[in-house]
C-alpha positions as CSV (number, residue, x, y, z in Angstrom):
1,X,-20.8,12.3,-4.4
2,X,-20.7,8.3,-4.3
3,X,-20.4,6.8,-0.9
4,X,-17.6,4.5,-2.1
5,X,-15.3,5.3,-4.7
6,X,-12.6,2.6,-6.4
7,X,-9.2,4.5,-6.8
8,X,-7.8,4.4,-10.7
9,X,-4.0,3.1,-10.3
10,X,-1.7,5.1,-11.3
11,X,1.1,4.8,-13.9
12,X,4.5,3.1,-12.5
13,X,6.3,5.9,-13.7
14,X,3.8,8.4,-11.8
15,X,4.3,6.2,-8.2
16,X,8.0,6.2,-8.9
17,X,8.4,9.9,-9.1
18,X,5.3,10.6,-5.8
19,X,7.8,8.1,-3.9
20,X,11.0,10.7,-4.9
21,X,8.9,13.9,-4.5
22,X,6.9,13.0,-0.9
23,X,10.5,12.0,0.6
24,X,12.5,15.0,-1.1
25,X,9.3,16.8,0.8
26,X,10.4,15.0,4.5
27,X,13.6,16.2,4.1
28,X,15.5,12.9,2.3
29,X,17.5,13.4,-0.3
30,X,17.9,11.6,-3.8
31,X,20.3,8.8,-4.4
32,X,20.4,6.0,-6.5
33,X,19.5,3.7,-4.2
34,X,16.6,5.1,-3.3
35,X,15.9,5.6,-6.9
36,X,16.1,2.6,-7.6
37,X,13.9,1.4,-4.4
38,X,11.5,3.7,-5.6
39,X,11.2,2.5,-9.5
40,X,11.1,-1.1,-8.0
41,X,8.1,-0.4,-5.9
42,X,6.4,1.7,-8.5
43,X,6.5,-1.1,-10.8
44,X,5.1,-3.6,-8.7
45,X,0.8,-4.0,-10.0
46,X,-0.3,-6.3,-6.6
47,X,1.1,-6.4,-3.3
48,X,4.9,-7.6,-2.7
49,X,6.5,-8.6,0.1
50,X,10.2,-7.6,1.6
51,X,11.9,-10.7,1.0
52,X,10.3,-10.4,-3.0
53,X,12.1,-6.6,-3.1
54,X,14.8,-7.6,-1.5
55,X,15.5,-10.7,-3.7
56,X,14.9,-8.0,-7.1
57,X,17.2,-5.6,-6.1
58,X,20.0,-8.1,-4.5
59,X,21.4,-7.8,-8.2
60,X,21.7,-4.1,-7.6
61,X,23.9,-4.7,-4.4
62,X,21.6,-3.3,-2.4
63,X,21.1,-4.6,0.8
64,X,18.3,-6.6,2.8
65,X,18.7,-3.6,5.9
66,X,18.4,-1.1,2.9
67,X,14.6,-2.3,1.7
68,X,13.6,-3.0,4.7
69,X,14.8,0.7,6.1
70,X,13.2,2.1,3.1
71,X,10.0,0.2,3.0
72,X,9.1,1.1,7.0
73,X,10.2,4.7,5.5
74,X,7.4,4.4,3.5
75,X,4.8,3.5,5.7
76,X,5.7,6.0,8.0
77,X,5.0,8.6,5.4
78,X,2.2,7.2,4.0
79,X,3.3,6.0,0.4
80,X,2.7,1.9,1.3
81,X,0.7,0.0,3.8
82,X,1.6,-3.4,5.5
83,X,-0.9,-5.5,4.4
84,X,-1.6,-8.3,7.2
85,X,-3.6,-11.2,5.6
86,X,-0.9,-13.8,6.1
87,X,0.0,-13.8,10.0
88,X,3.5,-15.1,9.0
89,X,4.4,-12.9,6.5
90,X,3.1,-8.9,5.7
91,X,3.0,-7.8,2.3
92,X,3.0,-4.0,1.2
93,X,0.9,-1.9,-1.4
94,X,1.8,1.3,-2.6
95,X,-1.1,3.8,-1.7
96,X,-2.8,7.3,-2.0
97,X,-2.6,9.7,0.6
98,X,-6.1,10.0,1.6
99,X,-7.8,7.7,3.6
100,X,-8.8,4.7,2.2
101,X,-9.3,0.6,2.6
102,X,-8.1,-2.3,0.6
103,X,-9.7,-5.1,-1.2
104,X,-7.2,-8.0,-2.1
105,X,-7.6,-10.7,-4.3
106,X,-6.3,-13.9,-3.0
107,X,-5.6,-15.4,-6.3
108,X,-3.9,-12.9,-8.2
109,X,-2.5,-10.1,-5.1
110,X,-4.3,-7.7,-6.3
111,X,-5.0,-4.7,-4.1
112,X,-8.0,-2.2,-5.0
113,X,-7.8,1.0,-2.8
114,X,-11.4,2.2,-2.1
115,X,-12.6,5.1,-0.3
116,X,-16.3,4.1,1.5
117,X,-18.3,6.4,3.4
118,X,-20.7,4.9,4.3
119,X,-18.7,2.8,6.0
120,X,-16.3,5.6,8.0
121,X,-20.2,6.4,8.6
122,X,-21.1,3.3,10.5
123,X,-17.4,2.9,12.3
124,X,-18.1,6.5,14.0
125,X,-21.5,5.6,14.8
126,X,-20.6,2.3,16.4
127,X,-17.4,4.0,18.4
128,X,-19.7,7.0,19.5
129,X,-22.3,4.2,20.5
130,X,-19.5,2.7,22.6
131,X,-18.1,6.0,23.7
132,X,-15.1,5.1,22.2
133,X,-12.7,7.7,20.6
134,X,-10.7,6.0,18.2
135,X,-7.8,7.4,16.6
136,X,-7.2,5.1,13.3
137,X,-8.6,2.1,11.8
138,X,-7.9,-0.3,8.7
139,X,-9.8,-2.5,6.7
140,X,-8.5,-5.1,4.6
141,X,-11.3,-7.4,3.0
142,X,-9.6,-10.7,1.1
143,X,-11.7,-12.6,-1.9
144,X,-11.4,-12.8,-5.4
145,X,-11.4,-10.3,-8.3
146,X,-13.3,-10.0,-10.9
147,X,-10.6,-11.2,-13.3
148,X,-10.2,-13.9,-11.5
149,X,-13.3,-15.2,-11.0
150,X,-14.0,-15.0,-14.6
151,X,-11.0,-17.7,-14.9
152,X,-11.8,-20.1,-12.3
């Protein structure tokens, strides 16, 4: 097996129904509004912020409280992750389950999920050298993508 490994996106119409089944499986049910919430995100290719879904699905009538219920829904159970590169505003990706680290483009928003061993390697070495325990981490690394680079 590879130590890293680049995740292959999924369909929107694949995130849209994982979003429905993993919170039908926490014990929330199906309404439209969450459907819709769900198709929304799914449809999204590169990161998004709150006030971007917010601003889509205003049309809808649904409600600034609503997203932002739904999207810290999400995190919780694992489906998106805050992104933190601009300090003034976070931005969301939808994500696999496993454990993983992002690579965003700053030209584009792109968000590449990778899985790296080598590096989970080198973070428990470095904690055990410490005798540190640590419980979580995250790694976001910003730059550009290859499509972009081949533009500029």
């Amino acid at each position: 097996m590879a130590s890293t490994q680049i995740a292959t996106p999924q369909p929107a119409e694949v995130r849209k129904q994982t979003i429905l089944q993993r919170l039908a499986e926490h014990g929330y049910r199906l309404t439209a509004t969450r459907a819709a919430i769900a198709a929304a995100i799914a449809a999204r290719p590169a990161q998004f912020t709150a006030r971007e879904l917010v601003e889509e699905l205003e049309p809808q009538r649904i409600g600034r409280a609503t997203v932002f219920r739904a999207l810290d829904l999400l995190v919780q159970i694992g489906l998106l992750e805050r992104l933190h590169g601009d300090l003034s505003c976070h931005s969301y990706t939808y994500c696999a389950p496993e454990h993983h680290h992002h690579l965003v483009c700053t030209s584009c928003g792109g968000v590449t999920s990778v899985v790296a061993g080598t590096v989970e390697r080198e973070i428990r070495n470095l904690a055990r050298q410490a005798n540190f325990r640590p419980v979580t981490h995250h790694i976001e690394i910003y730059g550009t993508c290859q499509a972009c680079q081949a533009t500029n």
